[in-house]
Gaussian input, Z-matrix of N, CA and C with variables (Angstrom, degrees):
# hf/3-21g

backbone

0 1
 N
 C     1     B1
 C     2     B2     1     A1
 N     3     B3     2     A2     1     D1
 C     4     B4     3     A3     2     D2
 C     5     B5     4     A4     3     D3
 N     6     B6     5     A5     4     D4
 C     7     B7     6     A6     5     D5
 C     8     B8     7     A7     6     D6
 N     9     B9     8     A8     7     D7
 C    10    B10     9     A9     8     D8
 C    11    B11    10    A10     9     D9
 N    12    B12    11    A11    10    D10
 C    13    B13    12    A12    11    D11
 C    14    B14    13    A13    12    D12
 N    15    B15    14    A14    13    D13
 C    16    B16    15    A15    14    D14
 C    17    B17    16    A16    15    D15
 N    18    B18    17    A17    16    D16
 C    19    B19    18    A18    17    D17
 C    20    B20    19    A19    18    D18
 N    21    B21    20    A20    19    D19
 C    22    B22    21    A21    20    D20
 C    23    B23    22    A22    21    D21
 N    24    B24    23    A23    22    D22
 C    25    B25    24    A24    23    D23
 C    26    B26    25    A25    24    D24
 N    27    B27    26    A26    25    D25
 C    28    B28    27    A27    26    D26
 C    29    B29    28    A28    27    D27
 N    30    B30    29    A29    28    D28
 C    31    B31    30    A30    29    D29
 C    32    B32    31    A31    30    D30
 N    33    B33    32    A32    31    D31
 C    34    B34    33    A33    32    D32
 C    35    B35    34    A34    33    D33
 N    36    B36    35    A35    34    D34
 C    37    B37    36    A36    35    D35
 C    38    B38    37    A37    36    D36
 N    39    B39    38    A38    37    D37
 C    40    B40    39    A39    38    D38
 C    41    B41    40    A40    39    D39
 N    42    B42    41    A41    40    D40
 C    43    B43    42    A42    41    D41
 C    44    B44    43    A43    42    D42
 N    45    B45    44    A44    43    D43
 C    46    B46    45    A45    44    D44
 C    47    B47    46    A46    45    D45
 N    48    B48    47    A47    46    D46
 C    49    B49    48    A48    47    D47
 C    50    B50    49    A49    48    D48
 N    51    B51    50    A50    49    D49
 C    52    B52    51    A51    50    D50
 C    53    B53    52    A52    51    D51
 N    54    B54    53    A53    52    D52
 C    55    B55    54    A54    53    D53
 C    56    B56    55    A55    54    D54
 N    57    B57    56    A56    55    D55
 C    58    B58    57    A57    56    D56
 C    59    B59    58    A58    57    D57
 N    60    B60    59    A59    58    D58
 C    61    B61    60    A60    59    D59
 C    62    B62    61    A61    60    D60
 N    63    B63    62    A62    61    D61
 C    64    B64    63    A63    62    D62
 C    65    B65    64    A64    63    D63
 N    66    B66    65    A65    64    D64
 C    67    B67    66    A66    65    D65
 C    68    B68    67    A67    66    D66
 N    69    B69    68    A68    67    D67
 C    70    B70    69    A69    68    D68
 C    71    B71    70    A70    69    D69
 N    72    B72    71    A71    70    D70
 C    73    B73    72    A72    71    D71
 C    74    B74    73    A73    72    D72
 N    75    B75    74    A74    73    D73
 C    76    B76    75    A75    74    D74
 C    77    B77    76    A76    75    D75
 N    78    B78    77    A77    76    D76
 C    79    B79    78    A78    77    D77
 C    80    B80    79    A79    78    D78
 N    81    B81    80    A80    79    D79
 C    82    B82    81    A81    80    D80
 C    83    B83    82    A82    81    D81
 N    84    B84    83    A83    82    D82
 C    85    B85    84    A84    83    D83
 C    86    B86    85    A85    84    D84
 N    87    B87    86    A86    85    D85
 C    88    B88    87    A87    86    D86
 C    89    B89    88    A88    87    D87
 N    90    B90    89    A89    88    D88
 C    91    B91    90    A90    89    D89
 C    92    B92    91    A91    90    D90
 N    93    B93    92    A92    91    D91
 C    94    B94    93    A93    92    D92
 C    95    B95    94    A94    93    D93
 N    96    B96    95    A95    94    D94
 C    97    B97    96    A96    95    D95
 C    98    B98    97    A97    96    D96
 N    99    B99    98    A98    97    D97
 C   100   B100    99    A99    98    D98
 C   101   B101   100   A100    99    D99
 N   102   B102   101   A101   100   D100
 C   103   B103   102   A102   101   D101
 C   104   B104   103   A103   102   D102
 N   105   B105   104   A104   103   D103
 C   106   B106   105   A105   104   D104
 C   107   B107   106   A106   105   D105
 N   108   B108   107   A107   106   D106
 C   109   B109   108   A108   107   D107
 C   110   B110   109   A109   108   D108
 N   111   B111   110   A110   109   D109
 C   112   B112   111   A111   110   D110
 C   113   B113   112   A112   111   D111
 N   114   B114   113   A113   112   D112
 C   115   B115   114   A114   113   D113
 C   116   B116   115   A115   114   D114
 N   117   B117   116   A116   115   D115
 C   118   B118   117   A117   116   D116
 C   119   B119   118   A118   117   D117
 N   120   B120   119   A119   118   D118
 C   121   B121   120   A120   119   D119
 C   122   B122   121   A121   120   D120
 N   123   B123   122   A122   121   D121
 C   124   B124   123   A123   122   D122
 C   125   B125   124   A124   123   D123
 N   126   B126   125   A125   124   D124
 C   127   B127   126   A126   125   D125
 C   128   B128   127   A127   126   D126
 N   129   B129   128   A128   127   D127
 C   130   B130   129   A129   128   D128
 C   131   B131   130   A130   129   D129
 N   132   B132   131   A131   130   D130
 C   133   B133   132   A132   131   D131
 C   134   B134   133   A133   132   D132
 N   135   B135   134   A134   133   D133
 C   136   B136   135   A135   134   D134
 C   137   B137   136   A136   135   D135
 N   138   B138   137   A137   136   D136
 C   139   B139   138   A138   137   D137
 C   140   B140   139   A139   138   D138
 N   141   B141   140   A140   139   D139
 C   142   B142   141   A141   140   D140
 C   143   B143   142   A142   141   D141
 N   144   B144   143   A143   142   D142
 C   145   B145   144   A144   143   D143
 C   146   B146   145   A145   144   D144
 N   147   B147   146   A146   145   D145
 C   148   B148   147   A147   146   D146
 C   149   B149   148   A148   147   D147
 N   150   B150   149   A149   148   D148
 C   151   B151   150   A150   149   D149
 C   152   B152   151   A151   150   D150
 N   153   B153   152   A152   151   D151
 C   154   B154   153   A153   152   D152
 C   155   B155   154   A154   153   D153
 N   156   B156   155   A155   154   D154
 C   157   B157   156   A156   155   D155
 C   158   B158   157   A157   156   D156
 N   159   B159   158   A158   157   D157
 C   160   B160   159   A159   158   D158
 C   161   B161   160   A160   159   D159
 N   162   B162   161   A161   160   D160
 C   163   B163   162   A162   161   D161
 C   164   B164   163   A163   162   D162
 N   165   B165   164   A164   163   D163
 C   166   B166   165   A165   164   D164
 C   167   B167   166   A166   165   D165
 N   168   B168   167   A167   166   D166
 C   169   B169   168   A168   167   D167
 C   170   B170   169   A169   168   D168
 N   171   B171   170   A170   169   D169
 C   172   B172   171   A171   170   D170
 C   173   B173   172   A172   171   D171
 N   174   B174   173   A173   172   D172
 C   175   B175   174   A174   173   D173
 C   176   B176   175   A175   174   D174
 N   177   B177   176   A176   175   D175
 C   178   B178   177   A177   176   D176
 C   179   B179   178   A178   177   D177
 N   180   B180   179   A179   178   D178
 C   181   B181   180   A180   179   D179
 C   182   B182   181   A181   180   D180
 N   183   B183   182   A182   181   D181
 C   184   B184   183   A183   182   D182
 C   185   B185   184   A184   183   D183
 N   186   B186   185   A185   184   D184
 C   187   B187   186   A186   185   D185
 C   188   B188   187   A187   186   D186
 N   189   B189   188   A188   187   D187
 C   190   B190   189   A189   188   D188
 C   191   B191   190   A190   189   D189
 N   192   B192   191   A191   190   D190
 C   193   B193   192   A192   191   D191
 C   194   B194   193   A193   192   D192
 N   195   B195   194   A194   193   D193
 C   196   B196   195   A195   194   D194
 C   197   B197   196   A196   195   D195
 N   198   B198   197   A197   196   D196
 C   199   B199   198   A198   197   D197
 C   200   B200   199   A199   198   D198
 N   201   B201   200   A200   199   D199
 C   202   B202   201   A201   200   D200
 C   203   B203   202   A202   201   D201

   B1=1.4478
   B2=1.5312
   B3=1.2793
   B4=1.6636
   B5=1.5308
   B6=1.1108
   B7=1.3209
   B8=1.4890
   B9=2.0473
   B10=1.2467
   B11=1.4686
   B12=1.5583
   B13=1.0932
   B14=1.5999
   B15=1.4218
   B16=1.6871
   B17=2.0032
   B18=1.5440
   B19=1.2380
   B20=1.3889
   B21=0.8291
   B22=1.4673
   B23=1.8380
   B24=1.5218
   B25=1.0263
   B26=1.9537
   B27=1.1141
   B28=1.4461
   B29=1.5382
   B30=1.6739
   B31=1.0474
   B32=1.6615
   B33=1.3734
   B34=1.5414
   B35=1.4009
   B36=1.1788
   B37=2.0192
   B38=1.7774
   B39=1.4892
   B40=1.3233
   B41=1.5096
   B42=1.1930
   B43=1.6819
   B44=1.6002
   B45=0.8618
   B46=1.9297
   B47=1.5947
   B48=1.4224
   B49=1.3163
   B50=1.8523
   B51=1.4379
   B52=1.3481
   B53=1.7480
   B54=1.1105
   B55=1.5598
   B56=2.0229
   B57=1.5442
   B58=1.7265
   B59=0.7300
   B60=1.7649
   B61=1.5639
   B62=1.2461
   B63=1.2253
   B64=1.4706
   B65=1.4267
   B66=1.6970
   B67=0.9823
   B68=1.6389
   B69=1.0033
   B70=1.7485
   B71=1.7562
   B72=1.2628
   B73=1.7134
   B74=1.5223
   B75=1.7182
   B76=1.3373
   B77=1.6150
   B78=1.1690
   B79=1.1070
   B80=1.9086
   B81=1.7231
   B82=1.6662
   B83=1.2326
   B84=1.8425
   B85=1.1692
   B86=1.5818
   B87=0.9422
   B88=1.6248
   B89=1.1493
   B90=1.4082
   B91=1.3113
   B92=1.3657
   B93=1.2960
   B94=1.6418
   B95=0.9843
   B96=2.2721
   B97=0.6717
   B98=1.8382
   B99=1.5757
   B100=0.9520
   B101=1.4566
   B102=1.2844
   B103=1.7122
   B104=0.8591
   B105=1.4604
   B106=1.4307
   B107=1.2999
   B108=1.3404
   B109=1.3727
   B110=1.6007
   B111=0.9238
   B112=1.5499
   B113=1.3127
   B114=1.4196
   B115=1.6171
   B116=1.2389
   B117=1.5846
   B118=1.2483
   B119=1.6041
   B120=1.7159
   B121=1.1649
   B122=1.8297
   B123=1.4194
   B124=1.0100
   B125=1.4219
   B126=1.3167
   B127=1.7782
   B128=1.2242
   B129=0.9145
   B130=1.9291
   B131=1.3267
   B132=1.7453
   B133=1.8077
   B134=1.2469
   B135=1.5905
   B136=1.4909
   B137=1.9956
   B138=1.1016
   B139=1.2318
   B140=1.8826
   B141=1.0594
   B142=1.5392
   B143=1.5719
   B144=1.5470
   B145=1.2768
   B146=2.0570
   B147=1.4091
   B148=1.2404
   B149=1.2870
   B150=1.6750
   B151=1.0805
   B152=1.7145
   B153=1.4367
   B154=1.5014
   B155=1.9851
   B156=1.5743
   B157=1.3526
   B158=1.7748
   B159=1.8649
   B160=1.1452
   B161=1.9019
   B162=1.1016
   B163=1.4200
   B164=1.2077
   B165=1.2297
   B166=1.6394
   B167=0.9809
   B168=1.1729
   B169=1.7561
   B170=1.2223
   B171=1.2872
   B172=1.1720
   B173=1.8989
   B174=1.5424
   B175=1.6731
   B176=1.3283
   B177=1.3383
   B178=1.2347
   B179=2.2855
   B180=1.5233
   B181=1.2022
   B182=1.3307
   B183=1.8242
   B184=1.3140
   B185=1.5960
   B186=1.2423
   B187=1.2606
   B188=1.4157
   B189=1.2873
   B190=1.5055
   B191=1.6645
   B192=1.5041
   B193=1.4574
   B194=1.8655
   B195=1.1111
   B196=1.4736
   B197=1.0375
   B198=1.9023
   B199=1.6646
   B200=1.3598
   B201=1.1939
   B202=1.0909
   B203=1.5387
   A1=107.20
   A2=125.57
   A3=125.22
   A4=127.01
   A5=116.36
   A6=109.40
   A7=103.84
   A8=127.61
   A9=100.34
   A10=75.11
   A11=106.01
   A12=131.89
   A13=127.06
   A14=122.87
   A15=99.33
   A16=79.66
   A17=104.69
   A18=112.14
   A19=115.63
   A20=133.72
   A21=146.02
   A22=116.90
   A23=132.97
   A24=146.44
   A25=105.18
   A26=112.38
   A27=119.57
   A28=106.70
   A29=123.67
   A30=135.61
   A31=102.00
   A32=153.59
   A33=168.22
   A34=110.42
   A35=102.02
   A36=103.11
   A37=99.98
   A38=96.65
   A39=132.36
   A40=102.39
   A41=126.32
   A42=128.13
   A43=90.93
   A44=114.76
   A45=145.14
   A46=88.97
   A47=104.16
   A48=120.79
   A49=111.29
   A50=94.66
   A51=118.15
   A52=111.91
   A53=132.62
   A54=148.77
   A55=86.57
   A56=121.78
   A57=88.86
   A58=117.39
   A59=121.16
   A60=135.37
   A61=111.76
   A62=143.41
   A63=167.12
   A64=102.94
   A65=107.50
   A66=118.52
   A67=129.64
   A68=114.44
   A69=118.57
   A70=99.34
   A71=112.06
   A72=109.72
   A73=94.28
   A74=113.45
   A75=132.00
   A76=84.24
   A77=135.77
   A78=107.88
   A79=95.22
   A80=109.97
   A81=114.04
   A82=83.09
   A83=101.74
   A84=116.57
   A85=113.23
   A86=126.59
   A87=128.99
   A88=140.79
   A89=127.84
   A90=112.46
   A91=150.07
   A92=88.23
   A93=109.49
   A94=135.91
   A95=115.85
   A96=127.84
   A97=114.20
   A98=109.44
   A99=117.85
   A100=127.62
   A101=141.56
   A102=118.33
   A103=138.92
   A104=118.17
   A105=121.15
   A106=135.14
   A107=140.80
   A108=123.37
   A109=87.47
   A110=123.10
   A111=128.40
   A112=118.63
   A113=110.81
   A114=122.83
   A115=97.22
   A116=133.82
   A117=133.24
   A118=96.23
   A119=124.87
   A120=118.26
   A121=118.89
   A122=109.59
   A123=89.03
   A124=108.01
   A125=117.63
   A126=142.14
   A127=107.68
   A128=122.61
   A129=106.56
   A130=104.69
   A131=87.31
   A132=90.96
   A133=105.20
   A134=135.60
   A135=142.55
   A136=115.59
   A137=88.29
   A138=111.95
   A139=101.53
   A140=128.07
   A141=133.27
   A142=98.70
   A143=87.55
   A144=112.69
   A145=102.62
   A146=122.25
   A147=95.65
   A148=98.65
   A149=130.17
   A150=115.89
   A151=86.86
   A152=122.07
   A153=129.14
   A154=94.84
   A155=104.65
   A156=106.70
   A157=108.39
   A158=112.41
   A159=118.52
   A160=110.63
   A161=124.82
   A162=110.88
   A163=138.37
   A164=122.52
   A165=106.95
   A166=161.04
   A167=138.10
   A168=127.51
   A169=114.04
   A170=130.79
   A171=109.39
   A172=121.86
   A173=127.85
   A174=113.83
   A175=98.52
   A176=117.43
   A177=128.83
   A178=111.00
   A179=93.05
   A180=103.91
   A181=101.99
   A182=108.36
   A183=105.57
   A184=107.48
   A185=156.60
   A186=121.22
   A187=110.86
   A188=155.89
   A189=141.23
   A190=99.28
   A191=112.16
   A192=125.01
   A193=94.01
   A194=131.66
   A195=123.30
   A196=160.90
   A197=104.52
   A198=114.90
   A199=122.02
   A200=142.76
   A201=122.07
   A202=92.69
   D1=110.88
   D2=157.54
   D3=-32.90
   D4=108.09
   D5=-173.71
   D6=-124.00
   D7=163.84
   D8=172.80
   D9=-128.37
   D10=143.13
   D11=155.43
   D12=-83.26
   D13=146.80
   D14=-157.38
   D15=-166.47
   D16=153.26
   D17=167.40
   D18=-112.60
   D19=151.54
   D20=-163.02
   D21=-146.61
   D22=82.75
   D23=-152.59
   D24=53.23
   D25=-96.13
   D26=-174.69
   D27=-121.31
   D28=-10.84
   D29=-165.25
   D30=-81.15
   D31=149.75
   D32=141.47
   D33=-78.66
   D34=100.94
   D35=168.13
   D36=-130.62
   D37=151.03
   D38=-174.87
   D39=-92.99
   D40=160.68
   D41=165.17
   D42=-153.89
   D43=138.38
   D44=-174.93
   D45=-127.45
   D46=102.09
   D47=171.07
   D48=-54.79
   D49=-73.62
   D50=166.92
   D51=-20.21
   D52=-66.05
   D53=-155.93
   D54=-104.34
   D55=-3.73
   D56=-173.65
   D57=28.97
   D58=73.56
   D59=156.31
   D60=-144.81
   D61=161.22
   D62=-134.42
   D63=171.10
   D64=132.21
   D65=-167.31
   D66=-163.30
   D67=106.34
   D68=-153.06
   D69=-36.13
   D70=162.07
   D71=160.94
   D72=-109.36
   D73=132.29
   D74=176.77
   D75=-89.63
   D76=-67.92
   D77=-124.81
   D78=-154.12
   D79=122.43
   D80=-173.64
   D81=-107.53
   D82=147.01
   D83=160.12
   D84=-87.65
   D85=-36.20
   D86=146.16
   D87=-74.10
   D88=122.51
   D89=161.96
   D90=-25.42
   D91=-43.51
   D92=176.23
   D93=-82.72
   D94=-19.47
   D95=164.33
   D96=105.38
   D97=-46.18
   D98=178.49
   D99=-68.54
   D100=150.02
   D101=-165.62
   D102=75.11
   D103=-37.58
   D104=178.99
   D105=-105.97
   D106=-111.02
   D107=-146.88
   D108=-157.14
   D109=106.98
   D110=157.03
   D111=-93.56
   D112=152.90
   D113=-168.63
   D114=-106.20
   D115=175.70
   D116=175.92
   D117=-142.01
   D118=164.15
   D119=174.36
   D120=-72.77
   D121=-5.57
   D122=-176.52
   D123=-118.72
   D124=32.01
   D125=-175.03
   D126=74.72
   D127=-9.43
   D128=158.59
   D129=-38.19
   D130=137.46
   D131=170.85
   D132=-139.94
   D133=118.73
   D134=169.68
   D135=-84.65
   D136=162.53
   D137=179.72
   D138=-111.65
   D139=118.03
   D140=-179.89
   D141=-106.71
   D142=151.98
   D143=-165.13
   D144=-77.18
   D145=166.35
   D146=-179.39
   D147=-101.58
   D148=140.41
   D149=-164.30
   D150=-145.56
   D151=160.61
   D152=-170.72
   D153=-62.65
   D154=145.46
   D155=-165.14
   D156=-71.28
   D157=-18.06
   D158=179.96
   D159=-74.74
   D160=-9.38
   D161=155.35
   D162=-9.95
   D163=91.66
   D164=152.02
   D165=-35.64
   D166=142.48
   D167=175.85
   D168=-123.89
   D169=159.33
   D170=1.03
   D171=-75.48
   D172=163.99
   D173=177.78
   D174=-151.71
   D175=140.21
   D176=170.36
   D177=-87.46
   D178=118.75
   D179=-173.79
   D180=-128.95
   D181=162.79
   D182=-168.26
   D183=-105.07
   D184=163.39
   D185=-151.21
   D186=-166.71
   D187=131.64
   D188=-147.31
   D189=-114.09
   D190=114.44
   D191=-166.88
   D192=-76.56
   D193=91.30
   D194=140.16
   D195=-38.37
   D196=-32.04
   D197=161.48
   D198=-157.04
   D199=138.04
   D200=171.26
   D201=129.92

């Protein structure tokens, strides 16, 4: 699923074009962000692509939805 990931002061939110939703990230399973498993506020949970940790934001990535 395409998602764009984007920072907003110190805060991480997701937007799912598809579903028109935006949605805080509670909770990285990585530090870095890259690879792993992000939470969403409303329990969506993605799988991120692994991408170099110097990335920018905001970026539209494509992303494997796990739960929710």
């Amino acid at each position: 699923m395409k998602i764009t990931l984007r920072k907003a002061g110190e805060q991480l939110t997701v937007y799912v074009a598809k579903k028109d939703l935006e949605e805080k990230v509670t909770h990285l399973e990585n530090p870095g962000m890259w690879g792993g498993k992000v939470t969403l506020g409303n329990g969506w949970v993605f799988q991120l692509p692994d991408m170099p940790p110097e990335t920018r934001l905001p970026i539209s990535v494509e992303a494997r939805k796990l739960e929710g």
